[in-house]
N, C-alpha and C positions, 0 to 999 in steps of 0.2 A: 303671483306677482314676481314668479323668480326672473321672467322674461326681461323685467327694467331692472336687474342690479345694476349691470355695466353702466347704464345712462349717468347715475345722482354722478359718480366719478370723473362720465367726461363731460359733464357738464358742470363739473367743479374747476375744472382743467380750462375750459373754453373759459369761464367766468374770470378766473384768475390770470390767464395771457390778457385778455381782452383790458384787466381794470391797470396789469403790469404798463402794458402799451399803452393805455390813455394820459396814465402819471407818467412815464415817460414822456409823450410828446407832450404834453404840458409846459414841464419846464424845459424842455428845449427851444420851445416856440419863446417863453419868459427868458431865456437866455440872450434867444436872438434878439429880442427886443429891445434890451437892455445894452448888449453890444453895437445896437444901430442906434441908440441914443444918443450911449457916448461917443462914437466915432460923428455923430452929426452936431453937437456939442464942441467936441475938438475944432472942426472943420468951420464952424462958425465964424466967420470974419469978426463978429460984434462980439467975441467972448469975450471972458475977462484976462488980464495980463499974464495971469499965471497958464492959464490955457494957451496964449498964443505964444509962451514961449516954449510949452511943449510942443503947438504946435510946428515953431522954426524947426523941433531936433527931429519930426517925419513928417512927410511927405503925404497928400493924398492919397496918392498910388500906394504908399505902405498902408494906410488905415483898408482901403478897398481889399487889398490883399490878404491881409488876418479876417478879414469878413467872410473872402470866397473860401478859402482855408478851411475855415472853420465850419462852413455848410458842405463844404465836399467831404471833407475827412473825419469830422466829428458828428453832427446834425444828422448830416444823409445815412452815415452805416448804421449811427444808432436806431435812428426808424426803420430802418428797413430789416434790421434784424428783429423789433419789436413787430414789424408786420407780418414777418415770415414765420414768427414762433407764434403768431397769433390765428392766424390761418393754415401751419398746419395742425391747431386744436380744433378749428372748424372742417376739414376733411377729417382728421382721426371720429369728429362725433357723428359725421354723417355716414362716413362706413361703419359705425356703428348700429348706426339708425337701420342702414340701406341692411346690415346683414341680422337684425333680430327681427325686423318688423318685413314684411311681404310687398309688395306695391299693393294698389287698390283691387280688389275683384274681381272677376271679367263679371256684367250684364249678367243678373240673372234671366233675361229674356233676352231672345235674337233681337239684333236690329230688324227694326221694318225694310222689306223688299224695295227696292230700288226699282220704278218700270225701267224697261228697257225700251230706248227712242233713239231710232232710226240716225243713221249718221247723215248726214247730208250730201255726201260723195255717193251713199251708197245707189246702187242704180234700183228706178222703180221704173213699173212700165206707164204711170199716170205721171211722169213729173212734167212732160213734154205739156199734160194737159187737167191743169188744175182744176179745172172746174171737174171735170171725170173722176177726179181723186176725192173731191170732195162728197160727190155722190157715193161712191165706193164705199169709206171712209162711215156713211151713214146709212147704207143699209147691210154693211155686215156687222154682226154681233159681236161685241168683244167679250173677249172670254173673261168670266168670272176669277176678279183675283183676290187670295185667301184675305183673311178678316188682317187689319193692322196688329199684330202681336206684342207693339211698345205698350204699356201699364198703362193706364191710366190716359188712350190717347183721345178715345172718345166723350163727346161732351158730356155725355150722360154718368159717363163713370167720371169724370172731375167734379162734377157738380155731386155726384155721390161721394167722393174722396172727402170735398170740401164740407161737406154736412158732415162727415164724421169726425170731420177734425172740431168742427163747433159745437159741436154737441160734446168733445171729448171738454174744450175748455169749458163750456159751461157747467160740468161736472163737476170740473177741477176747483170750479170758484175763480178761473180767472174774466171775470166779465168784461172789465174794460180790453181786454186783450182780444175779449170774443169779439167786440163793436168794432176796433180798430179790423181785424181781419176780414170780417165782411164787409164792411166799406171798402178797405183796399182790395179785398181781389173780388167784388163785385156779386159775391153770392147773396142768391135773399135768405131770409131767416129761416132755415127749418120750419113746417109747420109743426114739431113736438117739439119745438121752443117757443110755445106763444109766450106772452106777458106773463100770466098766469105762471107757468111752469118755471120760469126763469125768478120768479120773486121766489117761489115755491124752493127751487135751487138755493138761492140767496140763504134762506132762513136756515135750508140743511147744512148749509155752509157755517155759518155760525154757532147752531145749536153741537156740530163736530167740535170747531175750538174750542167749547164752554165747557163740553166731557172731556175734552185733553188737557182741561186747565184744572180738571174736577170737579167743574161744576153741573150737577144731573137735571138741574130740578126745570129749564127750558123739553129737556128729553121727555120726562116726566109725564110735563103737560100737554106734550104731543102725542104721547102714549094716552093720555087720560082723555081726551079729545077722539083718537082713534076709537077708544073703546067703544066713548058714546055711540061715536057713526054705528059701529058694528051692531050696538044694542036698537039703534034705530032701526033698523034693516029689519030687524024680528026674525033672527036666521034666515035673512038673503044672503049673509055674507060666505064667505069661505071659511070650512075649518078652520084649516091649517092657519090661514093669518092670523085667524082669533088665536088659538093657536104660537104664532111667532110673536103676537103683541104680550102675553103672557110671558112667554120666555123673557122678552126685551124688559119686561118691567120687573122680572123677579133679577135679572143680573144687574139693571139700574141702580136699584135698592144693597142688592150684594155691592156694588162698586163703592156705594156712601159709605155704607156701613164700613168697611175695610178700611178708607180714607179717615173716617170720624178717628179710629183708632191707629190707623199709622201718624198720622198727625198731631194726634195727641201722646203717642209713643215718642214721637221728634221734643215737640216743646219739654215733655218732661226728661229725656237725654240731655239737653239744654243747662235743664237746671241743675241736672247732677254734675253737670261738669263745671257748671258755677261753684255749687255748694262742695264741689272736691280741690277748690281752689283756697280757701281758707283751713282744710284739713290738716295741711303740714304744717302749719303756725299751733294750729292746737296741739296735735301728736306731740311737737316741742314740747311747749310745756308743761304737758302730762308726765312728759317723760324727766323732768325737771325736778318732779315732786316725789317721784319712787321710783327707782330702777327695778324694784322686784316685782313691780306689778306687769302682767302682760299687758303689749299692745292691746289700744280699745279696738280696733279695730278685729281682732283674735276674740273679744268678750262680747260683741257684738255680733258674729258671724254665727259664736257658739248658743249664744240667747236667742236671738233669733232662729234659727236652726230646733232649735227645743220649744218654741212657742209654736212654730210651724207644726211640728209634729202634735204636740198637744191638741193645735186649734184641728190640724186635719182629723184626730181620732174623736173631738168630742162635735164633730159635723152629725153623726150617727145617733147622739145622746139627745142632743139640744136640738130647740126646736128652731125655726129661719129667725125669730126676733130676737132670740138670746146668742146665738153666735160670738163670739168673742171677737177680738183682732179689727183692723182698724178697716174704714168701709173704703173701696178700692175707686182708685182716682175717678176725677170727674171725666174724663173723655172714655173711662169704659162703662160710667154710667150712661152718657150720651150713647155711647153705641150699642148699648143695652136696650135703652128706652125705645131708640130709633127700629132697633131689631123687633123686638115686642111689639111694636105698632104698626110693622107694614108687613111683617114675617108671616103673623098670626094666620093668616087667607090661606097662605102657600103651603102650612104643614097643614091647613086643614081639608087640601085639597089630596083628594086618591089619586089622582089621573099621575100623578107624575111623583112617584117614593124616594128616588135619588133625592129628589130633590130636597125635601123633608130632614134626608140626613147631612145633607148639604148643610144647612141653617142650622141642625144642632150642632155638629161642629161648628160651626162660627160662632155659638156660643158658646162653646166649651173652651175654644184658644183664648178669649179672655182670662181665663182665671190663671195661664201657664205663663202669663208678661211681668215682667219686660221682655223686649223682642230678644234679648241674649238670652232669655231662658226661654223662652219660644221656641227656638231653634233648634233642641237637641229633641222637641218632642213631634208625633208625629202632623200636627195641626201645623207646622212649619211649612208644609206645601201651601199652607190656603192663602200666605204673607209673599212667597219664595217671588212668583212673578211680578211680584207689583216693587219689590226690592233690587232683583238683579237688573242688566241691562238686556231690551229689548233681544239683541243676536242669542244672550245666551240661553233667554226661557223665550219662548212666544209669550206677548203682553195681552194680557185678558183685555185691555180697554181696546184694544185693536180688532180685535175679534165681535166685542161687542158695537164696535163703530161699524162692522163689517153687516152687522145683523139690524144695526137700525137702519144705515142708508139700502141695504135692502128693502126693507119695511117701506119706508118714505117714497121711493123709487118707486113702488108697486102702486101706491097711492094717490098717484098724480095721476092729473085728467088723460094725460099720452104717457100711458107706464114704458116706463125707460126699462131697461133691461138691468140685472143687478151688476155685473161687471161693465165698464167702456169697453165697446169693442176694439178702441184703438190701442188700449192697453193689452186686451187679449191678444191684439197683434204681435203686440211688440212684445211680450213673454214668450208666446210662442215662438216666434222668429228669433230673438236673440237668445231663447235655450236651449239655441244645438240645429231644430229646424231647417233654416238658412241655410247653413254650413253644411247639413247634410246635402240637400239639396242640389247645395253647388260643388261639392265634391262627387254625388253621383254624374253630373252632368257632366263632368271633368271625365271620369272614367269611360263612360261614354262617348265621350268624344273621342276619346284613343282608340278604344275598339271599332270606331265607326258603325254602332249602333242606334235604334233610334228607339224613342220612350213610344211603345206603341198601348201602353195601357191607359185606357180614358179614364177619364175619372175618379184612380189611385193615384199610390205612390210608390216605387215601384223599391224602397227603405220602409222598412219603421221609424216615424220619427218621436222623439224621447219628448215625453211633454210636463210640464211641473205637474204637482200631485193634485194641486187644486182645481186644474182643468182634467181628472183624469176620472169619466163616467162611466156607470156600470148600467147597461143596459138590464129589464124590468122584462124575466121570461113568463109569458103567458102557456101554460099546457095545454096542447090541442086536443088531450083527451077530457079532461074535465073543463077548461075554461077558463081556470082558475091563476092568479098570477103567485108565481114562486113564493116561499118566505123560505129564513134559516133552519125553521120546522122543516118545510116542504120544498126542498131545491131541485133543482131542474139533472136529469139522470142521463149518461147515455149509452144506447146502447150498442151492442158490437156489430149491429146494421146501420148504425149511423143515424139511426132517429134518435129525438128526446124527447123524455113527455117526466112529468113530476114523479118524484117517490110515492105519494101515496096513491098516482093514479097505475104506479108499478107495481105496488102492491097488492091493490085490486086484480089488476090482470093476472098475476101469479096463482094467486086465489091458494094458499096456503103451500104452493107445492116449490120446488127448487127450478123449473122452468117456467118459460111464459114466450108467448108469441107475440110478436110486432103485430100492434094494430096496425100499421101501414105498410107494412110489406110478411111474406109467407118465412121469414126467418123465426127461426125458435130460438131462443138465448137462456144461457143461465143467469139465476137472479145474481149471482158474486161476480159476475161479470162486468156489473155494468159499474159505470164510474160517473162520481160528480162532479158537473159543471160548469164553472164561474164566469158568468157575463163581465 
């Protein structure tokens, strides 16, 4: 943002001439008004006697005189200087404007070709004989001229533009905005926006603000719903989805649980700072009654402190129904219960062990709260995003919003793709993209060169990390697609084939021969390769 300092300044500068010179004319116009009263007052033949014997000691001619007087040499200089310090704060901000900011971009595409038509002077050998020119005219062939190069000039690509763009609001949740637009610029409705899909939209629209507002349990039953489908299918369905419904249900669950307990960490902060509001009336007069006794506050910190420790060492002794110390608030028994009763499936699943230790921490950070003691230990990461502000941690419920409207999106009758392409557009374009583009084309144009690579880019352009994929190498010796075990090698002929199919070929020894070409390489040679 260094680029707009100068501006807030001269647009503090333009605001303050502009409100000087309003009040200014203001009451000069209230001046004059008042000086053409009285002087029309004076001149009144029906005034009162006191007036008309002023009026005997001047003259009309005097009262008109102190009028024009006074708009020439008072009225007129003072506005005019009010208009001149006013306007030039309106040149001082636009030379400011004109010299931080660029004019507009030239056309990322050439304008469209111009044909070129015949002047009418010019001389032809048919003009004598029209009708000759006209036969002429239609049996030679006109030369084929290149495609229109403007964006978007063809109707097929508008009517494609215009579907992306309704499809983008109906994404968005802006529905009434979608109807308004296709009526007004005449597109029909997508057919992957039938009824169906659009009510479909509506519901994911909602079921989003209800987990931004905290509330899981619409997500829930859309997850519980999904499941059934899948169980009906009797494995027609997709892994992976069954798969991503699991995931989306176990962080559903993870989001309540968290809430039950930041929520009920909020009301009981609350009351402490209630019940710390009557403390210094007490402290008084405690301290009223014996000056040699310590602050209760010091005998409390220290009793406490020493119960603490006794209860932590006879955890070991005793058994869970004898435990000492008092039973820990009701909103970590709720999160407890809650935990216990949806948690239980997920540790007892193999397929996924992170996960497993995921949930016992999250039941182990209860027993370290209040959240100021939370904080110094290491369970304070599982609180930290859902506390700071979204720029400075990524927000788990965002990520998880990201992995249901995937889900949802896949599962409509016309699966929609998980990103809006129109958004993809517009990250791409507006992150550097664009800009590269038209500064290559700039440089190019100086050199008087021309882009002759089809279907590249003749830059790298810088793309966000979300859109940035890694292509899946398949070995052409075994068949087999890459993993971290088994990554794809290469070799000092320029072929690649898997480590363990280079292994094989090696066959214990420190060389080995390209299967595809008569090179021999050493095995330290070769290097791995990230798609």
């Amino acid at each position: 943002m260094a680029h707009l300092d100068p501006l807030p300044h001269e647009l503090a500068q333009l605001a303050s001439k502009q409100s000087l010179a309003l009040s200014h004319d203001l009451a000069t116009l209230d001046e004059l008004i008042a000086r053409l009263s009285r002087a029309r007052d004076r001149l009144d033949p029906h005034s009162s006697p006191d007036d008309a014997h002023s009026l005997a000691e001047s003259t009309v001619a005097d009262e008109l005189l102190q009028l024009s007087s006074y708009v020439k040499n008072t009225a007129y200089r003072d506005a005019d200087k009010a208009h001149k310090e006013w306007s030039s704060a309106v040149s001082r901000l636009g030379k400011t404007v004109d010299k931080k900011f660029s004019g507009p971009p030239a056309p990322l595409f050439p304008p469209a070709p111009v044909p070129a038509t015949p002047s009418p002077s010019s001389f032809s050998p048919f003009s004598s004989f029209p009708h000759l020119a006209a036969s002429s005219s239609a049996s030679t062939p006109t030369p084929s001229t290149p495609s229109d190069p403007t964006p978007f000039a063809s109707p097929s690509a508008h009517s494609a533009l215009n579907s992306t763009i309704a499809t983008h609001l109906a994404r968005s949740g802006s529905f009434e905005t979608l109807d308004t637009f296709l009526r007004e610029s005449g597109t029909p409705r997508p057919p992957e926006l039938s009824d169906e899909v659009v009510q479909s939209l509506k519901e994911l629209r909602e079921v989003v603000e209800d987990v931004r507002r905290g509330k899981v349990q619409r997500a829930l039953e859309w997850v519980a719903r999904a499941q059934a489908e899948e169980d009906e299918c009797e494995g027609g369905g997709v892994a992976g989805e069954a798969d991503g419904l699991e995931e989306l249900e176990y962080r559903l669950r993870k989001e309540e649980f968290v809430r039950i307990v930041l929520a009920g960490e909020a009301e009981a902060a609350m009351k402490r700072e209630a019940a710390m509001v009557g403390e210094p009336e007490q402290a008084g007069d405690s301290a009223m009654d014996t000056d040699d006794a310590p602050p209760p506050s010091s005998v409390n910190r220290r009793k406490s402190s020493v119960l603490s420790t006794t209860s932590s060492l006879s955890l070991v002794r005793q058994p869970p129904s004898a435990l000492p110390g008092p039973a820990p608030p009701s909103h970590v028994q709720q999160a407890l219960s809650y935990g216990g009763l949806h948690f239980r499936r997920f540790i007892a699943s193999s397929s996924h062990p992170p996960r497993a230790t995921e949930i016992c921490a999250l039941f182990t950070s209860t027993m370290y709260l209040p959240l100021s003691r939370l904080a110094s230990t290491p369970y304070a990461s599982i609180y930290a995003p859902y506390l700071l502000p979204p720029p400075a941690v990524p927000s788990p419920t965002e990520s998880l919003l990201a992995l249901f409207t995937s889900l949802f999106l896949a599962r409509l009758p016309h699966k929609l793709p998980r990103d809006d392409p129109l958004k993809v557009v517009t990250d791409v374009g507006g992150s550097g993209a664009l800009a590269k583009i038209m500064k290559v084309r700039a440089v190019m144009k100086e050199k008087k060169t021309e882009w002759s690579a089809v279907g590249e880019l003749p830059v790298e352009i810088p793309l966000p990390l979300s859109y940035r994929f890694h292509s899946i190498f398949s070995c052409p010796v075994s068949k087999e697609q890459s993993t971290p075990q088994n990554p794809p090698m290469l070799l000092p002929c320029g072929h690649v084939i898997a480590r363990e199919s280079l292994v094989r070929l090696a066959r214990g020894t420190p060389t080995l021969k390209c299967p595809y070409c008569p090179v021999v390489s050493h095995f330290n040679s070769c290097v791995r390769v990230y798609f």
